[in-house]
SEDOGU-657787 format. One record per atom (N, C-alpha, C, O): z, x, y; atom name; residue number from 1. Coordinates in steps of 0.2 Angstrom, whole numbers, plus 5000, padded with zeros to 4 digits. Layout:
N
<r <Z, X, Y>, "CA", NUM>,
...
***
This chain:
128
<r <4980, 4924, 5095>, "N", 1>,
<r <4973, 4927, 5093>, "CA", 1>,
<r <4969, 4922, 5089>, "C", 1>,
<r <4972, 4920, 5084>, "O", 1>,
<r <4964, 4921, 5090>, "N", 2>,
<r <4958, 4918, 5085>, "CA", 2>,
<r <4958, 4921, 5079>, "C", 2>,
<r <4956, 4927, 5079>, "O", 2>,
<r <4959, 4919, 5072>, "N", 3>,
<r <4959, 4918, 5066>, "CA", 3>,
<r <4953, 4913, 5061>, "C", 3>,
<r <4954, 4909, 5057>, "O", 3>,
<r <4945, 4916, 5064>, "N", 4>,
<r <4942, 4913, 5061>, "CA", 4>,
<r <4939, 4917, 5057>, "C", 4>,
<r <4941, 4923, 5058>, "O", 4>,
<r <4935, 4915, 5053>, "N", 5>,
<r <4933, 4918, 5048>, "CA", 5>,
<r <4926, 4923, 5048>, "C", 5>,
<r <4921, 4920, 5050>, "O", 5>,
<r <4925, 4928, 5046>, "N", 6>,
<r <4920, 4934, 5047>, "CA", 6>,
<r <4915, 4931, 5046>, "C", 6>,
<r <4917, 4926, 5043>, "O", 6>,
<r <4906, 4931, 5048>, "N", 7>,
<r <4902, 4929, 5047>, "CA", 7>,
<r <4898, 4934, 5041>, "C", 7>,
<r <4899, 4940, 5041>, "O", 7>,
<r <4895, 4932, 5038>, "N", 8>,
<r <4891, 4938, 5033>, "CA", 8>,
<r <4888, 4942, 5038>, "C", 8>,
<r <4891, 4948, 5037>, "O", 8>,
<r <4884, 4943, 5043>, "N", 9>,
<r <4882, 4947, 5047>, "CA", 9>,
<r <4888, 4954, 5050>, "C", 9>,
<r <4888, 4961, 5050>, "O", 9>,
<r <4893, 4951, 5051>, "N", 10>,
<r <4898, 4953, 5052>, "CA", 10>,
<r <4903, 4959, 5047>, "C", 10>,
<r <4905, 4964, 5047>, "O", 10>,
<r <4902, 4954, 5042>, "N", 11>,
<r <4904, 4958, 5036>, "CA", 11>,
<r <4902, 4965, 5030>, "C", 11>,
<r <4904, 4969, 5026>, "O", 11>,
<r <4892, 4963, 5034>, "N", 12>,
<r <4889, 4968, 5033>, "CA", 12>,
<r <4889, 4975, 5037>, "C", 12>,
<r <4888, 4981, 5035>, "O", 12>,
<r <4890, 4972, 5044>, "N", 13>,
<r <4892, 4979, 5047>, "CA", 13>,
<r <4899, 4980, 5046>, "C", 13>,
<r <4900, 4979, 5052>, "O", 13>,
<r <4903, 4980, 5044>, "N", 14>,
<r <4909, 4982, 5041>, "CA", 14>,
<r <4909, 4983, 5037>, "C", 14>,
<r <4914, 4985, 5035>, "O", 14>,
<r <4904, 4983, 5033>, "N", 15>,
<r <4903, 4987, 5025>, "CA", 15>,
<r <4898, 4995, 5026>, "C", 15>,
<r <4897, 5000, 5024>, "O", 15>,
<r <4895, 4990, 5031>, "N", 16>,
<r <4889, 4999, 5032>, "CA", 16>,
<r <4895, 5004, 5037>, "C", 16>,
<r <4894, 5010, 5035>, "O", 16>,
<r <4900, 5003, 5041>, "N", 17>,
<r <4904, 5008, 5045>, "CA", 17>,
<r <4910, 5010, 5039>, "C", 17>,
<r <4913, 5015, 5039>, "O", 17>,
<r <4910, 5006, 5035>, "N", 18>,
<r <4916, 5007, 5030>, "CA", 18>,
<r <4914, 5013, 5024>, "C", 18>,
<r <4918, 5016, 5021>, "O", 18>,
<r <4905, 5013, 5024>, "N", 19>,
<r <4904, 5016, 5019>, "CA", 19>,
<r <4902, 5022, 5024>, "C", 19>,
<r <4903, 5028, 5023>, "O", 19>,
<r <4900, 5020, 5028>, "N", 20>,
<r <4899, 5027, 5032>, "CA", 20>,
<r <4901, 5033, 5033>, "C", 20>,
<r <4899, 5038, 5033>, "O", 20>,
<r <4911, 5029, 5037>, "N", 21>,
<r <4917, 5032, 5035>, "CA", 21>,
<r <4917, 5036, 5030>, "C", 21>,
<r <4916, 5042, 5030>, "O", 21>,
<r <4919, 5032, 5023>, "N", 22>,
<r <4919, 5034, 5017>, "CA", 22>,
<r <4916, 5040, 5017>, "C", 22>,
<r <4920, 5045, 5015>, "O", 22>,
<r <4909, 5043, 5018>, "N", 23>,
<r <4906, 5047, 5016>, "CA", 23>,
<r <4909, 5053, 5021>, "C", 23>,
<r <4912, 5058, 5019>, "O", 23>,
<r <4908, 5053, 5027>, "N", 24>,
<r <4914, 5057, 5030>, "CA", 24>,
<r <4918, 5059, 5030>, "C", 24>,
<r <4918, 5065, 5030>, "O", 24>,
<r <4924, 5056, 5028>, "N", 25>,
<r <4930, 5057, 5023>, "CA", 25>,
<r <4929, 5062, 5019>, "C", 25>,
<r <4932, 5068, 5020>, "O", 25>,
<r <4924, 5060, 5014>, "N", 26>,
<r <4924, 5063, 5008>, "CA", 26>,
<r <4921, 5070, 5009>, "C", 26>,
<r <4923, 5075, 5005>, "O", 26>,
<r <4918, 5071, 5014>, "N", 27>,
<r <4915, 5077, 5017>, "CA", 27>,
<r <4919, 5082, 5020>, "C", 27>,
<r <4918, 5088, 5021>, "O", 27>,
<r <4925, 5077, 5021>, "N", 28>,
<r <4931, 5082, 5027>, "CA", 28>,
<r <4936, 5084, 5019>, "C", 28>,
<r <4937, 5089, 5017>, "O", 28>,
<r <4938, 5080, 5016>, "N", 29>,
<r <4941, 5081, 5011>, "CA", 29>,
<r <4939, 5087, 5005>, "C", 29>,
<r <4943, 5088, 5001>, "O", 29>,
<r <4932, 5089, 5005>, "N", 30>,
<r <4929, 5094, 5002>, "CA", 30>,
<r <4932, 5098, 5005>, "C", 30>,
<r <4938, 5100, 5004>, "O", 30>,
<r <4928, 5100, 5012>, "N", 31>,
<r <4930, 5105, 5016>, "CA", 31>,
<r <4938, 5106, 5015>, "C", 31>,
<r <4939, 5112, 5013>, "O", 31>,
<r <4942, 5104, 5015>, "N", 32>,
<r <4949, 5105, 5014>, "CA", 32>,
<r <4952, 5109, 5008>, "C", 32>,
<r <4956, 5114, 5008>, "O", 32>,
<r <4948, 5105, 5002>, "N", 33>,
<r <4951, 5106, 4998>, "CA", 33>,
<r <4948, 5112, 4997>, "C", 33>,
<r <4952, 5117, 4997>, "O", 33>,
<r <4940, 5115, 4996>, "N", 34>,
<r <4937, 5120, 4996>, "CA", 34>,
<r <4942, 5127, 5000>, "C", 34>,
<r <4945, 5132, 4996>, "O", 34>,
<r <4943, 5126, 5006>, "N", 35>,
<r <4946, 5128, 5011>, "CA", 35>,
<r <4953, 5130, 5008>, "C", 35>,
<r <4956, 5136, 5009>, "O", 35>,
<r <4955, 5125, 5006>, "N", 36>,
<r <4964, 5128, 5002>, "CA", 36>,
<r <4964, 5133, 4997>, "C", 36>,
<r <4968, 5137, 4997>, "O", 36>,
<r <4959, 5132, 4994>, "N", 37>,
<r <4957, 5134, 4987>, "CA", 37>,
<r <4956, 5142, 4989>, "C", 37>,
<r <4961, 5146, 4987>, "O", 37>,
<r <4949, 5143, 4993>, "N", 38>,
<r <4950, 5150, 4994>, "CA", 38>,
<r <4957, 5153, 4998>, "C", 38>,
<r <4959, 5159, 4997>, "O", 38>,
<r <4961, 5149, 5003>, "N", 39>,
<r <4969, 5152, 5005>, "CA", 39>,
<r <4971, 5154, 4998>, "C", 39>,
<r <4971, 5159, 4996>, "O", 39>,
<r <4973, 5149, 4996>, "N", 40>,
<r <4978, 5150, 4987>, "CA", 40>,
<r <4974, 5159, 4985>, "C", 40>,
<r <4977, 5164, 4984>, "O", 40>,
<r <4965, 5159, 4984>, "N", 41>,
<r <4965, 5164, 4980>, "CA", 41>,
<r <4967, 5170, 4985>, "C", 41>,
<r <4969, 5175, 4983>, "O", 41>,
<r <4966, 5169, 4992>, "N", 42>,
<r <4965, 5178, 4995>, "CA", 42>,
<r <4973, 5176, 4996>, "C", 42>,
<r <4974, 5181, 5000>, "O", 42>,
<r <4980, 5173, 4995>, "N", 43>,
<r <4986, 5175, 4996>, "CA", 43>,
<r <4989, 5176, 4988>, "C", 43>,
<r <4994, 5178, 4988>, "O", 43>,
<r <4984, 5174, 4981>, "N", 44>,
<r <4986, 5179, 4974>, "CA", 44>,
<r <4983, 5185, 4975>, "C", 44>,
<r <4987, 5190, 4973>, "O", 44>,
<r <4979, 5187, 4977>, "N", 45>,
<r <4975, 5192, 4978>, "CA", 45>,
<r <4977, 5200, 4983>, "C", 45>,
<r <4975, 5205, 4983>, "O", 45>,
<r <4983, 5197, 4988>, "N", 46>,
<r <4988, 5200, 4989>, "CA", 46>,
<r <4985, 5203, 4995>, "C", 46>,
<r <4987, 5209, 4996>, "O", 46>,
<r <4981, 5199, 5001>, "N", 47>,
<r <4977, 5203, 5006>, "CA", 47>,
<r <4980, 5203, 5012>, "C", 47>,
<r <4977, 5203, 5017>, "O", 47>,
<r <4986, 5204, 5012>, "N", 48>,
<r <4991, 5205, 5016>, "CA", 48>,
<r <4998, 5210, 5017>, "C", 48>,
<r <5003, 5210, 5014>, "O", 48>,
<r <4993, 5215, 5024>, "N", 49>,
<r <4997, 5221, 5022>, "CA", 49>,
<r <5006, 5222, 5022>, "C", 49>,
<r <5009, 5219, 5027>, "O", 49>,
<r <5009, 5225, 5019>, "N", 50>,
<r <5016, 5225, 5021>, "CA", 50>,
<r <5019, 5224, 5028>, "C", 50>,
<r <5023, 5219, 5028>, "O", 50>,
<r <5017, 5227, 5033>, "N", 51>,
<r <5021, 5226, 5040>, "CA", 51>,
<r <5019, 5218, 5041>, "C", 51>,
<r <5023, 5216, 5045>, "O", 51>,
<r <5012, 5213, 5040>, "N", 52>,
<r <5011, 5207, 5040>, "CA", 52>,
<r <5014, 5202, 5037>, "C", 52>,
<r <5016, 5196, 5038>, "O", 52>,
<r <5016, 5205, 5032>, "N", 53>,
<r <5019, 5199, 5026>, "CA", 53>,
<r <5022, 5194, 5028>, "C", 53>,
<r <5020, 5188, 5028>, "O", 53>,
<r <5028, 5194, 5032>, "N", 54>,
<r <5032, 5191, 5034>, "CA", 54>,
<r <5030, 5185, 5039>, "C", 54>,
<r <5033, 5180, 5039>, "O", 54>,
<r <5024, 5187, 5043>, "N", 55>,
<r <5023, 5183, 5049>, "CA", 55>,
<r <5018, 5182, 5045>, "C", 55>,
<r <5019, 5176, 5044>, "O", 55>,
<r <5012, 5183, 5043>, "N", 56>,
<r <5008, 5178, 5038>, "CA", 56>,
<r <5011, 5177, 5033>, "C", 56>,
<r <5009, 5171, 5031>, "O", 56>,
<r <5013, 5177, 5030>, "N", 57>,
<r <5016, 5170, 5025>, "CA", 57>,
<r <5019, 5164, 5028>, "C", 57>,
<r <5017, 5159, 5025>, "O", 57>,
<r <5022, 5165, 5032>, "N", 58>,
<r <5026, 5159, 5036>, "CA", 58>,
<r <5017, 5156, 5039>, "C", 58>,
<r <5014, 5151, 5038>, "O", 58>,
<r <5015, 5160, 5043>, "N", 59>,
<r <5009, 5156, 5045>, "CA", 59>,
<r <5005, 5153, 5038>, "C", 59>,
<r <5004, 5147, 5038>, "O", 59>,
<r <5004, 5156, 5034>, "N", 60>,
<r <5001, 5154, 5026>, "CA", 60>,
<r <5004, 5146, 5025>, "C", 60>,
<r <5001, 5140, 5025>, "O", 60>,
<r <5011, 5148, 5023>, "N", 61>,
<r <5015, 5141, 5022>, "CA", 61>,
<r <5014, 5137, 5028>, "C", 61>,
<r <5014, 5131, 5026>, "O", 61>,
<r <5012, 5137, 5033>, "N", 62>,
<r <5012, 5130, 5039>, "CA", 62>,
<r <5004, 5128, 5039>, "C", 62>,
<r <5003, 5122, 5040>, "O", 62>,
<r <5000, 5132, 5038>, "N", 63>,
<r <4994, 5131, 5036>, "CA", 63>,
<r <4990, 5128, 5029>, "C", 63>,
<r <4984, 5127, 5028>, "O", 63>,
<r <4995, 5128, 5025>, "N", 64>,
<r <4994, 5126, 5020>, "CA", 64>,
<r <4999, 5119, 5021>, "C", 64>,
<r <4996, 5114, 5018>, "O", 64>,
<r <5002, 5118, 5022>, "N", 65>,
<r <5008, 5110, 5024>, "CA", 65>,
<r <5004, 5107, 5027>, "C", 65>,
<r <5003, 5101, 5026>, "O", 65>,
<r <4999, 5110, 5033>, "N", 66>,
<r <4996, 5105, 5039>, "CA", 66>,
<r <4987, 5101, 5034>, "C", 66>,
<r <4984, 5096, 5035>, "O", 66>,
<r <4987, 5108, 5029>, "N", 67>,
<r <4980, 5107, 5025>, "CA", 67>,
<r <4982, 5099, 5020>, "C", 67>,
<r <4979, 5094, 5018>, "O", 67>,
<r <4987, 5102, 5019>, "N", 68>,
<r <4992, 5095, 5012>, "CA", 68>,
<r <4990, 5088, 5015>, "C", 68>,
<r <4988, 5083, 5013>, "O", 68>,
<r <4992, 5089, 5023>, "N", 69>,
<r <4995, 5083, 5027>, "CA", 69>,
<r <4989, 5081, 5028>, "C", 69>,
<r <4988, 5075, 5027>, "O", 69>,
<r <4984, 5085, 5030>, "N", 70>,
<r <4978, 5082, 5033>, "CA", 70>,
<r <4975, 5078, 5024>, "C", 70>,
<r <4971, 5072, 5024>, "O", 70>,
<r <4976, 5081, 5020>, "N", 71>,
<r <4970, 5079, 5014>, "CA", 71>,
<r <4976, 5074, 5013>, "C", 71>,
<r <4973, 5070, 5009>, "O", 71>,
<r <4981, 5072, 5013>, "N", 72>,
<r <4985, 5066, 5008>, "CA", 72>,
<r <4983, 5061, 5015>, "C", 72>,
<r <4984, 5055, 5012>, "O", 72>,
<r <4981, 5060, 5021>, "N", 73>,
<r <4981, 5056, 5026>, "CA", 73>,
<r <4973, 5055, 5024>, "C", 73>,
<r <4970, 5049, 5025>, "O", 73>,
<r <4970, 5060, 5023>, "N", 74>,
<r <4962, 5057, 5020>, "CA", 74>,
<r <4962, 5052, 5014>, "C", 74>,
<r <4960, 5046, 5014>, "O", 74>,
<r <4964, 5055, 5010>, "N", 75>,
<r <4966, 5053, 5003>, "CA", 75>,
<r <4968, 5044, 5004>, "C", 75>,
<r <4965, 5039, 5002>, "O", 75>,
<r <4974, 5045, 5009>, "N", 76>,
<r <4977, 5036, 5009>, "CA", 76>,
<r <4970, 5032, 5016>, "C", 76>,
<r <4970, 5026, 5017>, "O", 76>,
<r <4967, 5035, 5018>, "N", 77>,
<r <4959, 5031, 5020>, "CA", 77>,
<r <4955, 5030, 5015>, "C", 77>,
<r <4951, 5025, 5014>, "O", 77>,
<r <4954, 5036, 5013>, "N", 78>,
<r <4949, 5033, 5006>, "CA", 78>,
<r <4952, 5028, 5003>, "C", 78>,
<r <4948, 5023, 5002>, "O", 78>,
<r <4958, 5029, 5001>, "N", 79>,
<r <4959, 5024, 4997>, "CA", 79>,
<r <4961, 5014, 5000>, "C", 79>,
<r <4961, 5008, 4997>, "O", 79>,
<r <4962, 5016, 5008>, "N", 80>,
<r <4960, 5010, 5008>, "CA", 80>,
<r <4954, 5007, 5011>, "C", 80>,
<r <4954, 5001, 5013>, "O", 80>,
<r <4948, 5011, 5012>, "N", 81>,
<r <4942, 5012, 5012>, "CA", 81>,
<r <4939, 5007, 5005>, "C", 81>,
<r <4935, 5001, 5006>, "O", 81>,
<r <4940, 5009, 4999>, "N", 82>,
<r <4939, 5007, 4994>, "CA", 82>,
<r <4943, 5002, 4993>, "C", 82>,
<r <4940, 4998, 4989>, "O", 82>,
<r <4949, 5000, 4995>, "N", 83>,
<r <4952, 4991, 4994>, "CA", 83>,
<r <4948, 4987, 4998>, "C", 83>,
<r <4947, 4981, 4996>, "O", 83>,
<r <4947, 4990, 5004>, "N", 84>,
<r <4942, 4984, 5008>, "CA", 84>,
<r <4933, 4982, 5007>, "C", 84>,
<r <4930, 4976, 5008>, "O", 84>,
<r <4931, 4988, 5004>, "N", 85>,
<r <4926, 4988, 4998>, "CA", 85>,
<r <4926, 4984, 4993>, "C", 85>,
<r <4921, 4980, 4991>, "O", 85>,
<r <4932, 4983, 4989>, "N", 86>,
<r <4933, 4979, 4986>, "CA", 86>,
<r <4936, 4971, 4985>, "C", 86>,
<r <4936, 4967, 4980>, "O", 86>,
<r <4937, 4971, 4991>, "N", 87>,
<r <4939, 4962, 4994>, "CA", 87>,
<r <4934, 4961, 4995>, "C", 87>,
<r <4932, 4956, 4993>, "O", 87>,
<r <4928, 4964, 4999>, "N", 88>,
<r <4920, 4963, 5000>, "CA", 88>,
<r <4919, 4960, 4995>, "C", 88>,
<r <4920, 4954, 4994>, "O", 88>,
<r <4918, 4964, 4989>, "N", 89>,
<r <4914, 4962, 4982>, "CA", 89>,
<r <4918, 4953, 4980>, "C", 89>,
<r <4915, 4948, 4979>, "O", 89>,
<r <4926, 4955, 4981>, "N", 90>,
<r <4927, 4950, 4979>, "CA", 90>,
<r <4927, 4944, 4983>, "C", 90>,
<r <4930, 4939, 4981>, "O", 90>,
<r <4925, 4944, 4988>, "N", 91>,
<r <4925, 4939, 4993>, "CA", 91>,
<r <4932, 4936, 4995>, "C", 91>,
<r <4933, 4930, 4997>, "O", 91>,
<r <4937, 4941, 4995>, "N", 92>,
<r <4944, 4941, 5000>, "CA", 92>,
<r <4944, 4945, 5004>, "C", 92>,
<r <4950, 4948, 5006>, "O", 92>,
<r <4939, 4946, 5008>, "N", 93>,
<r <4939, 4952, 5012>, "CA", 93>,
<r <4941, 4949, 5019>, "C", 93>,
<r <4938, 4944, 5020>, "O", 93>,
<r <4944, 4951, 5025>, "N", 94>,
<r <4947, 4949, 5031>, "CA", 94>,
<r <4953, 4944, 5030>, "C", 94>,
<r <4957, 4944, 5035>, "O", 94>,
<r <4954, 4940, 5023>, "N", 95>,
<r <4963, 4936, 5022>, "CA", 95>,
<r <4967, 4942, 5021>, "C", 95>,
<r <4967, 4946, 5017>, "O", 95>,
<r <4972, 4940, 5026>, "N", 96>,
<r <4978, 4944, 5023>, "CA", 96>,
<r <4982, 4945, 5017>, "C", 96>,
<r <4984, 4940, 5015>, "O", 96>,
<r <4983, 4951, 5014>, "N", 97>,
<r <4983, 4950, 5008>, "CA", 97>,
<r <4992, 4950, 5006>, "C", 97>,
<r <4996, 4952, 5002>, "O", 97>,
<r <4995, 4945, 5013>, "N", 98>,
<r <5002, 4944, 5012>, "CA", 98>,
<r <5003, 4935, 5014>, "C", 98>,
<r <5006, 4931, 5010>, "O", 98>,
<r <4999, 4934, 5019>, "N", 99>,
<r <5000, 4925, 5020>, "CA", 99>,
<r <4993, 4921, 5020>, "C", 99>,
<r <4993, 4915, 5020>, "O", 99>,
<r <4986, 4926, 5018>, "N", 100>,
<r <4981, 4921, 5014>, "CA", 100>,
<r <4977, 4919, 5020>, "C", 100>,
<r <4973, 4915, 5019>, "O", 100>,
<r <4979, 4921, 5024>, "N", 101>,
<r <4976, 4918, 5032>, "CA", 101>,
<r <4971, 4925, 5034>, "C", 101>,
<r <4972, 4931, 5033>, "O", 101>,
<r <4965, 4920, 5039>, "N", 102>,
<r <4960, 4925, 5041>, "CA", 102>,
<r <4964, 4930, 5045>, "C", 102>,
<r <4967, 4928, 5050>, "O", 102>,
<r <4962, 4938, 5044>, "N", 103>,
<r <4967, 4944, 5048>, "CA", 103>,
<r <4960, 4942, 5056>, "C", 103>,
<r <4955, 4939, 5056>, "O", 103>,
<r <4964, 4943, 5062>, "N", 104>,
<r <4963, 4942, 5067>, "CA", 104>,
<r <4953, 4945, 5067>, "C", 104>,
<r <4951, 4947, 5062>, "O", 104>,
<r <4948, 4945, 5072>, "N", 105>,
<r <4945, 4948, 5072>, "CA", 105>,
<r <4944, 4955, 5076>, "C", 105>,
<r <4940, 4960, 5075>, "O", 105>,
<r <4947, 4954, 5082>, "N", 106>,
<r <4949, 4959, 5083>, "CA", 106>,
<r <4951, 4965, 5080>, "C", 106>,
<r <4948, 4971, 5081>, "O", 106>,
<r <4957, 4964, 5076>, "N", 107>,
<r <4960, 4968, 5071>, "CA", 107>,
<r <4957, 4972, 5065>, "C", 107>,
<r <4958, 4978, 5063>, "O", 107>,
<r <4952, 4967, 5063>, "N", 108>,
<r <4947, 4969, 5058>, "CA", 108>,
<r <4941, 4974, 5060>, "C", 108>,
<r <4938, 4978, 5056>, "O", 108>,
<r <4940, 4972, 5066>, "N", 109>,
<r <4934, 4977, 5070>, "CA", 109>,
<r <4937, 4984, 5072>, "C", 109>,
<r <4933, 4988, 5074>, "O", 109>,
<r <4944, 4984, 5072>, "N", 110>,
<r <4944, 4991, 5074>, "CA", 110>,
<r <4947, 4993, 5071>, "C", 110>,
<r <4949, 4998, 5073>, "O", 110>,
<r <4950, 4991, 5062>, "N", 111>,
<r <4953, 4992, 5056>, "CA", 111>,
<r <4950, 4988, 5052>, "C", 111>,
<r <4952, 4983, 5050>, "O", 111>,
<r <4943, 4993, 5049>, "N", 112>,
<r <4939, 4988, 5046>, "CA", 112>,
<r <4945, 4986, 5039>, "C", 112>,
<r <4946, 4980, 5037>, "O", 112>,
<r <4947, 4993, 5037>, "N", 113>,
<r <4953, 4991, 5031>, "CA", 113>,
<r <4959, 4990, 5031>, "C", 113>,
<r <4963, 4992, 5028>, "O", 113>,
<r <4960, 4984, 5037>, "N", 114>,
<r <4966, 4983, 5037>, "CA", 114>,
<r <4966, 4977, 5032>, "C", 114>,
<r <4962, 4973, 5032>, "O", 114>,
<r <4972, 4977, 5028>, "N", 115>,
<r <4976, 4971, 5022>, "CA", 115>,
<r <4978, 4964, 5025>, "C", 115>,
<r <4978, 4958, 5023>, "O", 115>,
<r <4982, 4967, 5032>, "N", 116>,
<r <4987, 4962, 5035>, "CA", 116>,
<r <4986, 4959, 5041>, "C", 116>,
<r <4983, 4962, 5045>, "O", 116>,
<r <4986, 4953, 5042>, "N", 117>,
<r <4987, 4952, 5051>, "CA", 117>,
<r <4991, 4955, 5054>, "C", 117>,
<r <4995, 4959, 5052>, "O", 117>,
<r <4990, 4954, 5060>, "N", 118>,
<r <4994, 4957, 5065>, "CA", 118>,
<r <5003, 4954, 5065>, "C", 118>,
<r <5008, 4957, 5068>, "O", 118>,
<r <5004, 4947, 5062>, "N", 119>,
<r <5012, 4946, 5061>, "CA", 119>,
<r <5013, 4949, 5055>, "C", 119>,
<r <5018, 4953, 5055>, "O", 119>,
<r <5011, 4948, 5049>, "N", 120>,
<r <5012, 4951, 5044>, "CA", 120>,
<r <5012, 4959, 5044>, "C", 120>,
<r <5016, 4961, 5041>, "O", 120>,
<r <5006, 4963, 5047>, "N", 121>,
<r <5008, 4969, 5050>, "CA", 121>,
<r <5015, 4973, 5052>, "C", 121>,
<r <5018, 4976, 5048>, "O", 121>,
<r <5018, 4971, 5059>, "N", 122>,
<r <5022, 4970, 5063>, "CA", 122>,
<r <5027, 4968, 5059>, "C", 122>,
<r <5032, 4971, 5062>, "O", 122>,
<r <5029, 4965, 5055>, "N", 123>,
<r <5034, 4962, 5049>, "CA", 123>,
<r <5035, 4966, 5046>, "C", 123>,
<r <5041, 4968, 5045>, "O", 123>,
<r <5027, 4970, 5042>, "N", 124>,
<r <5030, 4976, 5037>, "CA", 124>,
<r <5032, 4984, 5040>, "C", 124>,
<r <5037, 4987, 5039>, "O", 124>,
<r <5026, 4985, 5046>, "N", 125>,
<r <5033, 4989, 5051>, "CA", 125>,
<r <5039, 4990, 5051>, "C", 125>,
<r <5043, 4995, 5049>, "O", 125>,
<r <5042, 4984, 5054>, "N", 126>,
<r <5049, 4983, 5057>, "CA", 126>,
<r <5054, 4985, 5050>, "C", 126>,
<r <5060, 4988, 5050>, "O", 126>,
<r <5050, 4984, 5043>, "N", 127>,
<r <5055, 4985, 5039>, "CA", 127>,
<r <5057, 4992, 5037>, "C", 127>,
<r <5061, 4994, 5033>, "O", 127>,
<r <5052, 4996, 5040>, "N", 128>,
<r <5053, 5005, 5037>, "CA", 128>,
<r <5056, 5007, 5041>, "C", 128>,
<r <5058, 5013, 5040>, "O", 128>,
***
């Protein structure tokens, strides 16, 4: 794979999709959180009748685990949304932030916030 270096052109659109993202993100992660917010109050609020309980609550609980799942997988793209934002600023954006070497372009175009190359990648998999 070609390991050359991004062109400012290039990096500029990778900064407008990056921040574009971001703002989607943040839009989907309101929605969530708003959205949990009112579950939590109408199940203190006790809108659920006796012969229901049992079967809404278990559904309650799994909907609320998938609302968690969905906003902490938000949560960890914003947050690498904003490291790659931040390599932009400091002009290490596209080196791998493990062997210092330009990340693939390919890789970076379709993972604008990706940290790693693809060996270095593939390396930190293999260890989980």
């Amino acid at each position: 794979m070609a390991q050359t270096k991004l062109t400012a052109a290039e990096i500029k659109d990778l900064r407008a999709r990056l921040t574009e993202e971001r703002g989607h993100l943040e839009s989907q992660l309101t929605s969530i959180v708003e959205g949990s917010f009112a579950a939590t109050q109408s199940d203190m609020a006790g809108d659920v009748g006796l012969d229901d309980e049992s079967a809404d609550a278990g559904t309650a609980t799994f909907e609320r685990e998938k609302d968690l799942s969905i906003e902490n997988n938000v949560r960890d793209l914003l947050r690498k949304i904003d490291g790659a934002l931040r390599r932009m600023d400091a002009k290490s954006y596209g080196l791998c932030e493990r062997c210092g070497k330009p990340i693939e372009k390919a890789r970076i175009k379709a993972l604008p916030y990706a940290e790693l190359c693809i060996k270095d990648a593939q390396a930190a998999q293999s260890r989980r």
